[in-house]
ZAZA-323553 format. One record per residue (C-alpha): x, y, z. Coordinates in nm, 4 decimals, padded with zeros to 6 digits, always signed. Layout:
N
+----------+----------+----------+
|        x |        y |        z |
+----------+----------+----------+
|        X |        Y |        Z |
...
+----------+----------+----------+
//
This chain:
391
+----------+----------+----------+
|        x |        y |        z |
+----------+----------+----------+
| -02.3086 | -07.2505 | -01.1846 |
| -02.4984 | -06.9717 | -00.9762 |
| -02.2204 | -06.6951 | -00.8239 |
| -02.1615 | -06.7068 | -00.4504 |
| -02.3325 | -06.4541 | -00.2136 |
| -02.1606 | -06.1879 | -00.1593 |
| -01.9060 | -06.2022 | -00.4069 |
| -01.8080 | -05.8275 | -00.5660 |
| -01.8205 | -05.7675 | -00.8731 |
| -01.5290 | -05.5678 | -01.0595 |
| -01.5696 | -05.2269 | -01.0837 |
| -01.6710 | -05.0961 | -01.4631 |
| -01.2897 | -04.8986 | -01.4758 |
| -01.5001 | -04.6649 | -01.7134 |
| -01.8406 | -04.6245 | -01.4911 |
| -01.5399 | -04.5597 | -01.2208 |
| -01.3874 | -04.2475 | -01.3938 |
| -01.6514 | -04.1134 | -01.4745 |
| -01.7752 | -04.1703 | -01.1071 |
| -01.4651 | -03.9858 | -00.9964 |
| -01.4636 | -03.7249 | -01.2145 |
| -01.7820 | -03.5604 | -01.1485 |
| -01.7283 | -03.6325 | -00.7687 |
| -01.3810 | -03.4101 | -00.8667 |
| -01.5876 | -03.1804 | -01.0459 |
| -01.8787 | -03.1164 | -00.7503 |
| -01.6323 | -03.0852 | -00.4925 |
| -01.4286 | -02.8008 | -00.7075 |
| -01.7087 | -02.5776 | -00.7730 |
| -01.7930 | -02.6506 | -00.3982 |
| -01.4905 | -02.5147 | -00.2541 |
| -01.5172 | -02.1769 | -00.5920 |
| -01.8920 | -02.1027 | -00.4162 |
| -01.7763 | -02.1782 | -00.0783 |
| -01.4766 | -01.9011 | -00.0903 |
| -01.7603 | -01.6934 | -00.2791 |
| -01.9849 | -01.6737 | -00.0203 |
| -01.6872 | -01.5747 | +00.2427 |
| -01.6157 | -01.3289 | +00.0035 |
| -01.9585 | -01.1637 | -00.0295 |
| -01.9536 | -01.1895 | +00.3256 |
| -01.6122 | -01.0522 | +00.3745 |
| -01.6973 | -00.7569 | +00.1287 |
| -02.0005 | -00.6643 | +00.2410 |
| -01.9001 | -00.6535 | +00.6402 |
| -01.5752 | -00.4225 | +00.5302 |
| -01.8207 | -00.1994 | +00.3109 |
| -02.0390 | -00.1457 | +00.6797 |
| -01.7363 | -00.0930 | +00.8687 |
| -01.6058 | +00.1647 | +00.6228 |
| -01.9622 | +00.3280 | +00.7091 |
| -01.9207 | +00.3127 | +01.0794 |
| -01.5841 | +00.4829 | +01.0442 |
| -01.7366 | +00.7119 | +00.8453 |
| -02.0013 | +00.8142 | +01.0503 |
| -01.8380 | +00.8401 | +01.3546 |
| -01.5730 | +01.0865 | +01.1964 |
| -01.9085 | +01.2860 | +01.0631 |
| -02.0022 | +01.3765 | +01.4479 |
| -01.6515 | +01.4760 | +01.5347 |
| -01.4076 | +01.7011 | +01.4563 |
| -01.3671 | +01.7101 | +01.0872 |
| -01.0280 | +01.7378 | +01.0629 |
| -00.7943 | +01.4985 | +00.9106 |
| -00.6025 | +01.4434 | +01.2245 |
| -00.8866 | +01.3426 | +01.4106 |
| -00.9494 | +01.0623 | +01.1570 |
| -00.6228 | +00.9623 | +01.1886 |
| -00.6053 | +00.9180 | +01.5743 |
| -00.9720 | +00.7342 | +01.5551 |
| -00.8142 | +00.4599 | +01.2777 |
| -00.4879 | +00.4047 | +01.5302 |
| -00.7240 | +00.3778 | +01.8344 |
| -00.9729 | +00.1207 | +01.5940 |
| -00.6927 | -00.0406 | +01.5007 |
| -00.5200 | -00.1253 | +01.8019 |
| -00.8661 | -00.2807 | +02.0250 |
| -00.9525 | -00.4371 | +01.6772 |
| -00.6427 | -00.6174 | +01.6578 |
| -00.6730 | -00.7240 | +02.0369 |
| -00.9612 | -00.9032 | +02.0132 |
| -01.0312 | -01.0308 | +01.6717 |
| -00.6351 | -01.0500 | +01.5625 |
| -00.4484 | -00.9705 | +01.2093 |
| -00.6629 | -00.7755 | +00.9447 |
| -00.7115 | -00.4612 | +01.1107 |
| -00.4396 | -00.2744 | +01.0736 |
| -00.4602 | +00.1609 | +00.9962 |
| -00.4321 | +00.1031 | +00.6519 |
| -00.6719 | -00.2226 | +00.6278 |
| -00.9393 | -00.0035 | +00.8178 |
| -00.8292 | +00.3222 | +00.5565 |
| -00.9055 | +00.0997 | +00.3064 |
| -01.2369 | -00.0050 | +00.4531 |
| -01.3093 | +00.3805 | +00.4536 |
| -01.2366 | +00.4689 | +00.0954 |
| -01.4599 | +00.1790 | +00.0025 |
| -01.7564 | +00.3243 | +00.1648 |
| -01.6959 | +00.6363 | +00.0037 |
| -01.6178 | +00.4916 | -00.3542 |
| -01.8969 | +00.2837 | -00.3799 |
| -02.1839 | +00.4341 | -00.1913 |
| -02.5305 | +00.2321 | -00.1772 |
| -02.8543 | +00.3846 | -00.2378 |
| -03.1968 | +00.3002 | -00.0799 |
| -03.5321 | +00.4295 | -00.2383 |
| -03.8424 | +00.4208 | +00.0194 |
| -04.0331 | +00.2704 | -00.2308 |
| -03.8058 | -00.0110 | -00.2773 |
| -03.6958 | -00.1337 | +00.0316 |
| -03.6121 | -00.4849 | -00.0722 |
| -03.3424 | -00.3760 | -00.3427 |
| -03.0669 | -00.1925 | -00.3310 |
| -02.8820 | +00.0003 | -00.5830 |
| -02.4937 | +00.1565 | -00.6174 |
| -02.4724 | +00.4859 | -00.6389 |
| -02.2044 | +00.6175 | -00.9221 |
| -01.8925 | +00.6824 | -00.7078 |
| -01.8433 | +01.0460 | -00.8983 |
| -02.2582 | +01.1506 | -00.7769 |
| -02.2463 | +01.4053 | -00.5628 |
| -02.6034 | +01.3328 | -00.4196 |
| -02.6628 | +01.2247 | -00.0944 |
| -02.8006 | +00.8823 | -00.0822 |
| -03.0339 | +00.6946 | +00.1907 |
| -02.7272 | +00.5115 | +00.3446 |
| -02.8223 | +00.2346 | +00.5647 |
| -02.8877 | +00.2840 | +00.9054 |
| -02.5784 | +00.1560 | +01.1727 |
| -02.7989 | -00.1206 | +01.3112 |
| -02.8589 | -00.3385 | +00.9637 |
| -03.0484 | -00.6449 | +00.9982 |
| -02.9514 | -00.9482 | +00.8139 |
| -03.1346 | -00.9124 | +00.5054 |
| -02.9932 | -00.5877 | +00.4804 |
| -02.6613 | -00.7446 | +00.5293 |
| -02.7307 | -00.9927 | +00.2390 |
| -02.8401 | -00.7436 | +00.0044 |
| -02.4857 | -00.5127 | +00.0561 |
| -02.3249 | -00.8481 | -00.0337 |
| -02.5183 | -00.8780 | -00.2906 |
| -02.4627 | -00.5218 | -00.4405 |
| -02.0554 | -00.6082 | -00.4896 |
| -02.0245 | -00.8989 | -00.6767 |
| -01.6497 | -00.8943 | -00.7041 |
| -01.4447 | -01.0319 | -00.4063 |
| -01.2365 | -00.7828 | -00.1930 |
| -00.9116 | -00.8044 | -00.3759 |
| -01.0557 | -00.6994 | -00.6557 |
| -01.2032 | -00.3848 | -00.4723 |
| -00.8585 | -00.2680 | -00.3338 |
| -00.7151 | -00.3324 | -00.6889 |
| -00.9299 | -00.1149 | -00.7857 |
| -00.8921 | +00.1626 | -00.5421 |
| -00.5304 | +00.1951 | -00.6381 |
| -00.6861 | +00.3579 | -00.9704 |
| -00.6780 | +00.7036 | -00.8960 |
| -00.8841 | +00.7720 | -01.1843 |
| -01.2417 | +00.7103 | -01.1706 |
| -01.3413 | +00.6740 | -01.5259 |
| -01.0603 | +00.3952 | -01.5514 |
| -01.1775 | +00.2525 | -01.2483 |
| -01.5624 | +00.2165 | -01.3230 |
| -01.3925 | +00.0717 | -01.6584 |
| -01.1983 | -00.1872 | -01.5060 |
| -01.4721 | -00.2560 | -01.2636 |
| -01.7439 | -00.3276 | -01.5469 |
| -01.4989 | -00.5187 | -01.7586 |
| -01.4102 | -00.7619 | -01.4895 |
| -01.7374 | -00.8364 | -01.3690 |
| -01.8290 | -00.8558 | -01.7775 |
| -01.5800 | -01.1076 | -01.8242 |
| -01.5386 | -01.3148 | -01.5491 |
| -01.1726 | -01.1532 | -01.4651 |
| -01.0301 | -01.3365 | -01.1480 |
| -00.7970 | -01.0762 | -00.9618 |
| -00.4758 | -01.1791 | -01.1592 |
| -00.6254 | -01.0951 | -01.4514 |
| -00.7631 | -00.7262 | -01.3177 |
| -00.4003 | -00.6942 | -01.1803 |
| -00.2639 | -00.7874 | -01.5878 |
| -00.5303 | -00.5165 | -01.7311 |
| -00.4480 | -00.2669 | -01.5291 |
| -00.0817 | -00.2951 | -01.5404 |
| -00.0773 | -00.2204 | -01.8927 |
| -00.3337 | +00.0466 | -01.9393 |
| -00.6005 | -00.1855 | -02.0980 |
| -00.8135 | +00.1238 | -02.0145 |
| -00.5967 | +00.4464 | -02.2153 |
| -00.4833 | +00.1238 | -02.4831 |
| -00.8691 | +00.0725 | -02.5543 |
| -00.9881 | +00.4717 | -02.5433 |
| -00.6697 | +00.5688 | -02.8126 |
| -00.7850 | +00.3038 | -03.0254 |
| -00.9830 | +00.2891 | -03.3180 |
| -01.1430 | -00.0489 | -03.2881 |
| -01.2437 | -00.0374 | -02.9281 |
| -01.4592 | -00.3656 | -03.0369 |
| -01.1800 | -00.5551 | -03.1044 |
| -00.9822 | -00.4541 | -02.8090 |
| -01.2925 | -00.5637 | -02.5287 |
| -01.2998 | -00.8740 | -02.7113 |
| -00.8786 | -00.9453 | -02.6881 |
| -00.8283 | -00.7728 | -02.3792 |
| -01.1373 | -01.0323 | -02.2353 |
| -00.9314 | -01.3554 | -02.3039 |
| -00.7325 | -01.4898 | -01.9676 |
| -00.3939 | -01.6566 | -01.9970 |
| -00.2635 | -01.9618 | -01.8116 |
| -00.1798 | -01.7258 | -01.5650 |
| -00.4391 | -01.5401 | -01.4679 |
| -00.6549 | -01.8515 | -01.3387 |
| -00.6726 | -01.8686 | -00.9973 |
| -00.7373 | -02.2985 | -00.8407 |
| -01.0438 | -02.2521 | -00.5590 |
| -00.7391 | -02.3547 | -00.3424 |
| -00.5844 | -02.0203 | -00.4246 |
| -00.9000 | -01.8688 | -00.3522 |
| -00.9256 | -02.0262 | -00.0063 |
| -00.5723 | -01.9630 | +00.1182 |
| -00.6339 | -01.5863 | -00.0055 |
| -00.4759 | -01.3881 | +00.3094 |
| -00.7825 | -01.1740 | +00.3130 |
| -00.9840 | -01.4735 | +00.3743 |
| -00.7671 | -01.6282 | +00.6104 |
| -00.7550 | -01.3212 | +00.8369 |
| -01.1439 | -01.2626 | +00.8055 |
| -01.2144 | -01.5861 | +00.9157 |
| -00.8876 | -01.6028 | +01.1780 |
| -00.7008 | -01.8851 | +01.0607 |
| -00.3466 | -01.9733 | +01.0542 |
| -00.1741 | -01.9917 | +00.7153 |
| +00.1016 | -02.2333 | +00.7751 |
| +00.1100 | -02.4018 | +00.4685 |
| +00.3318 | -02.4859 | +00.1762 |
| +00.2581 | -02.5456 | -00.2153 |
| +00.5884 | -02.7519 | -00.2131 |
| +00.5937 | -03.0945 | -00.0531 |
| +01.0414 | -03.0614 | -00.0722 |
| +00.9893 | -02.7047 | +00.0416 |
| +00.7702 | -02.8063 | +00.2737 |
| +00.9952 | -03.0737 | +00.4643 |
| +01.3506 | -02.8359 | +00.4349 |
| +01.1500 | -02.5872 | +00.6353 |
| +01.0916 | -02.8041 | +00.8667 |
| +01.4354 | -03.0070 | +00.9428 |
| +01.5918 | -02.6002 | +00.9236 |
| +01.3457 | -02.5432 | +01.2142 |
| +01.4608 | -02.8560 | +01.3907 |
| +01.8231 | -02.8395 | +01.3027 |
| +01.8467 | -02.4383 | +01.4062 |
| +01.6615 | -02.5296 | +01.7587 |
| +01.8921 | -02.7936 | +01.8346 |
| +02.1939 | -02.5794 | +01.7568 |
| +02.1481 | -02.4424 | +02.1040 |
| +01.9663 | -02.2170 | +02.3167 |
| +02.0338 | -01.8898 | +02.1289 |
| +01.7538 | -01.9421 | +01.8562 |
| +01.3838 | -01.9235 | +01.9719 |
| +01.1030 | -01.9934 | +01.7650 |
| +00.8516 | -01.7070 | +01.6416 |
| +00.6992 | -01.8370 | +01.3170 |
| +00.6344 | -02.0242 | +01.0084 |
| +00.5689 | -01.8679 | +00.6837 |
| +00.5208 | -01.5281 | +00.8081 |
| +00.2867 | -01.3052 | +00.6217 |
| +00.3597 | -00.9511 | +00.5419 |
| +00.1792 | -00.6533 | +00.3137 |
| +00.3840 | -00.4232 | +00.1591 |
| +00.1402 | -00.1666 | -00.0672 |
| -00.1124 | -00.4442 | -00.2169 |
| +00.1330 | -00.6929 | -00.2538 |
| +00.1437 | -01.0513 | -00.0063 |
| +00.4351 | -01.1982 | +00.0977 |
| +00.5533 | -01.4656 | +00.3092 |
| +00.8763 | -01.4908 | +00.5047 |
| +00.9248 | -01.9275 | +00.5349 |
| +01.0936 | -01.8952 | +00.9364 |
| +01.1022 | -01.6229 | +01.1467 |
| +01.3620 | -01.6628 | +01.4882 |
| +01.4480 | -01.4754 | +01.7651 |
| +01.8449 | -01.4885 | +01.8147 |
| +01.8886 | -01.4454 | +02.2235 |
| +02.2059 | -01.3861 | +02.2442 |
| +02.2077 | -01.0891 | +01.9184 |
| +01.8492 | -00.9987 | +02.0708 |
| +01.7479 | -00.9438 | +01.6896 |
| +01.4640 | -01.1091 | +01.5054 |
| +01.6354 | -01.3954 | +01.2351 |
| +01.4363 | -01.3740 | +00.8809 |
| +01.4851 | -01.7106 | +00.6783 |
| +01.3712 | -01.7488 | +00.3083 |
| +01.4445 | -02.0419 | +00.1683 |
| +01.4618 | -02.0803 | -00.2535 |
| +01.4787 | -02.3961 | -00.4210 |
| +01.6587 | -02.3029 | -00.7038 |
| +01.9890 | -02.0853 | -00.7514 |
| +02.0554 | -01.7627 | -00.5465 |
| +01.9735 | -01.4402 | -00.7553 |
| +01.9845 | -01.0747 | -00.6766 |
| +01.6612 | -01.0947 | -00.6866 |
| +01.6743 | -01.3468 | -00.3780 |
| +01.8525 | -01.0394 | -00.2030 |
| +01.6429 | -00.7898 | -00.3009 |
| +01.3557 | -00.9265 | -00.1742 |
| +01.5509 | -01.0365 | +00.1813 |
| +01.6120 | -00.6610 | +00.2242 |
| +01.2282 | -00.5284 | +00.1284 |
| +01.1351 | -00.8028 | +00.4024 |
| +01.4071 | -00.6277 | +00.6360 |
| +01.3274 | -00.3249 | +00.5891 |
| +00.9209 | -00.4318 | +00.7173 |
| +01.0920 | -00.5958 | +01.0005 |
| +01.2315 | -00.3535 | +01.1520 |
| +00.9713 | -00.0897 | +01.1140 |
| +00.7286 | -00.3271 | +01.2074 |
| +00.8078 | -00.6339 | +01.4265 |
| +01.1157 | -00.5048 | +01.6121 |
| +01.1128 | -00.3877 | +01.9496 |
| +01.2669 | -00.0548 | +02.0549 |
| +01.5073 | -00.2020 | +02.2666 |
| +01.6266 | -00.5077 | +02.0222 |
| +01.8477 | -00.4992 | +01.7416 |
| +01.8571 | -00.4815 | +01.4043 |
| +01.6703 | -00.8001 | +01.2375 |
| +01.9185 | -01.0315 | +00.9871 |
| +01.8240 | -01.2243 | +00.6941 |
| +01.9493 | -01.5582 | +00.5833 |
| +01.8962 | -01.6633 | +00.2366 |
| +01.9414 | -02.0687 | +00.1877 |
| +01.9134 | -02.1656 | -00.1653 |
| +01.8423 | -02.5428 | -00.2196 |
| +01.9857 | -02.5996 | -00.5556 |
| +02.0968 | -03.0039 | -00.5731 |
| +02.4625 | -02.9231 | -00.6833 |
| +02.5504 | -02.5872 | -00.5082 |
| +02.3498 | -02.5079 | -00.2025 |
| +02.4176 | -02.1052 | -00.0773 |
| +02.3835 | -01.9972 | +00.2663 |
| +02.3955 | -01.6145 | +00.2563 |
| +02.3638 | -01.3901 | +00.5539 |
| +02.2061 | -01.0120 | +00.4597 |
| +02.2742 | -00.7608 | +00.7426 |
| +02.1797 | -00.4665 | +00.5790 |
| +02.0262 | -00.1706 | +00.8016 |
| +02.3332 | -00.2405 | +01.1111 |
| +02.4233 | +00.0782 | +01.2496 |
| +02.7896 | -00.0018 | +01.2945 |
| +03.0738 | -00.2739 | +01.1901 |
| +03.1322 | -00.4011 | +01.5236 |
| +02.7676 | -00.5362 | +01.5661 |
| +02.7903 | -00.6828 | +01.2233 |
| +03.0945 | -00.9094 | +01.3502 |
| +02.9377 | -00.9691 | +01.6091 |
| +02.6620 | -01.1051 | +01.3936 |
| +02.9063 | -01.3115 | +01.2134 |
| +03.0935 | -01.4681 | +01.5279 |
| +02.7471 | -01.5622 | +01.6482 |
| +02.5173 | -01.6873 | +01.3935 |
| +02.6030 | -02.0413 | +01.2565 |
| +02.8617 | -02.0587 | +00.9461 |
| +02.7242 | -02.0206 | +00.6455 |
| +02.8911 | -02.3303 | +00.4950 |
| +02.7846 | -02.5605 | +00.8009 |
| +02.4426 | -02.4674 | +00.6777 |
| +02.4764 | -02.5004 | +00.3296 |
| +02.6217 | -02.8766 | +00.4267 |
| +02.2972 | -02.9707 | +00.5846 |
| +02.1009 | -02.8307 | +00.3293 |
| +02.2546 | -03.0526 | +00.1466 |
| +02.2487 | -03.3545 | +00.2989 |
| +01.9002 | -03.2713 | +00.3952 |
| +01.8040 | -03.2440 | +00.0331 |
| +02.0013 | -03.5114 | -00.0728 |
| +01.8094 | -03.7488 | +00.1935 |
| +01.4606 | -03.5917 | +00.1015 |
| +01.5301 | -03.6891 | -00.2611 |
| +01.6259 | -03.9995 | -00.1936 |
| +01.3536 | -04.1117 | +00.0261 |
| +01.1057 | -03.9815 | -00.2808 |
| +01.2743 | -04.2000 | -00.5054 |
| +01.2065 | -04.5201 | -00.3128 |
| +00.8405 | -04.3966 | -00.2551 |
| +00.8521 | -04.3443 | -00.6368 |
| +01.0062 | -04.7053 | -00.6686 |
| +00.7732 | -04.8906 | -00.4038 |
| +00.4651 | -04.7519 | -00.6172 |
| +00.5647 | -04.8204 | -00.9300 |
| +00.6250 | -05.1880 | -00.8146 |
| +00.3150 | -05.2077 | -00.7069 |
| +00.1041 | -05.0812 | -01.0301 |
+----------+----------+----------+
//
């Protein structure tokens, strides 16, 4: 019996997987070269600003006052028209990297380009302020490590540790977690007071669990994100994900008083990233409203961190003329949820009652965290159910 036209064949389930798996495979390593290249790019552009700041300051007044003044001025038309990522200390930063890692340019080899030691003294044949673009490629090219490895490394104050660190990382492949690990516990003085400095490169080379870092990661790094001026509104957490949102439903239907500013705020505190899941303005209280949400049990911790991300606030998003910003910490465990308010930083008692009168009970919003949570759950169950009946 011949087969009918046009009737499909089953799939080979093993020719399949293996299909899949190297499609998996190419589009990984895509997305690792892809947040490369923005990288390289990303480096190398800072590295010529950091010139341009430097050169500038060279024609004027010399004196550390001046500098300061010309960053605040940079900083502010910077931010205007190209957004976050420019901040004084961003464009400090950009500075000290053009000064730490200086680029030399023989005559006789105008095609390559090689670094400088940071300690030389010499003066080397610095590119000229109008680079053309295969200049451009060959700066990226001379820093192979991505920018948050760079300011990592500036925070070394000492520069034998640092060109240590430096050549160790781009020796073994360490992804900025793992430069973060080494230096954090003086891989550099552990290997030079031992007596088997061999056998210390060789351990201190291997990468935990930890220290890998997904091309995802890599992606969604904030330095990348601001470079390339996207939003970074996103969640790891699918449950996380959906209680931030009903909270930012539930608080805007509560009234009129709560106005929405943001969704997993980013802030930079020293070299550290963190993210802040709803930001509100309360009307009424004319204070900014910091919400962090944890899925687990509240912790000291939990509070600590609410008032290091007060603390930013109101130094650096509050208005002269508003108040005092407040923290609320809602922890999402399934048995207990906590609704904590933090007001530290109020300059008197009567404006923190009147923060309590106003803002919503804590125990109405521990209730609809829970019955939020207990509805999410539920719904993921059925999903859960519906596919399994399906395989």
């Amino acid at each position: 019996m011949t087969k009918a036209v046009g009737h499909k064949m089953p799939l080979s389930l093993r020719g399949y997987e293996h299909l899949v798996s190297e499609v998996q495979q190419l589009l990984t390593e895509a997305r690792r070269q892809a947040a490369r290249s923005v990288n390289a790019i990303l480096t190398a552009t800072y590295w010529e600003i950091g010139q341009r700041i430097v050169e500038f300051e060279q024609k004027g007044k010399g004196r550390a006052e001046y500098g300061e003044a010309l960053l605040k001025r940079l900083s502010k038309d910077l931010t205007r028209n190209f957004g976050h990522g420019f901040s004084e200390r961003n464009l400090e930063q950009m500075r000290l990297f053009y000064l730490q890692w200086p680029i030399s340019q023989t005559k006789s080899a105008k095609s390559g380009m090689s670094r400088s030691t940071p300690s030389s003294k010499k003066k080397s044949q610095t590119l000229s302020a109008k680079s053309n673009s295969s200049d451009f490629i060959q700066i990226a090219g001379a820093f192979p490590l991505s920018w948050s490895h760079y300011v990592r490394l500036m925070a070394v104050k000492n520069p034998n540790a640092r060109a240590f660190y430096e050549t160790e990382a781009l020796r073994g492949g360490w992804s900025v977690r793992q430069l973060d690990r080494q230096i954090e516990s003086q891989f550099y003085e552990r290997t030079a007071l031992s007596q088997n400095k061999a056998a210390m490169l060789k351990k201190g080379s291997r990468s935990t669990p930890q220290d890998r870092v997904t091309p995802e990661e890599e992606i969604k790094d904030p330095y990348i994100l601001e470079f390339l001026g996207l939003k970074d509104e996103y969640s790891e957490n699918d449950l996380e994900e959906a209680l931030i949102r009903h909270l930012e439903t539930f608080l805007l239907e509560l009234g009129g008083a709560f106005a929405f500013v943001a969704r997993q705020k980013r802030l930079r505190i020293g070299n550290e990233w963190y993210r802040v899941d709803l930001v509100f303005y309360h009307r009424q209280l004319r204070c900014l409203v910091l919400i962090d949400l944890k899925l687990g049990r509240f912790t000291h911790a939990d509070a600590g961190q609410m008032h290091l991300y007060l603390n930013y606030a109101r130094e650096n998003w509050t208005h002269s003329e508003e108040n005092p910003p407040v923290g609320l910490i809602l922890c999402a465990e399934k048995d207990t949820p906590v609704a904590r308010y933090s007001l530290e930083g109020l300059p008197n008692k009567v404006l923190a009652s009147e923060y309590r009168t106003t803002l919503p009970d804590e125990r109405e919003l521990a209730e609809e965290l829970r019955r939020t949570r207990l509805a999410l759950d539920t719904r993921l169950a059925i999903s859960r159910e519906d596919k399994g009946g399906r395989t």
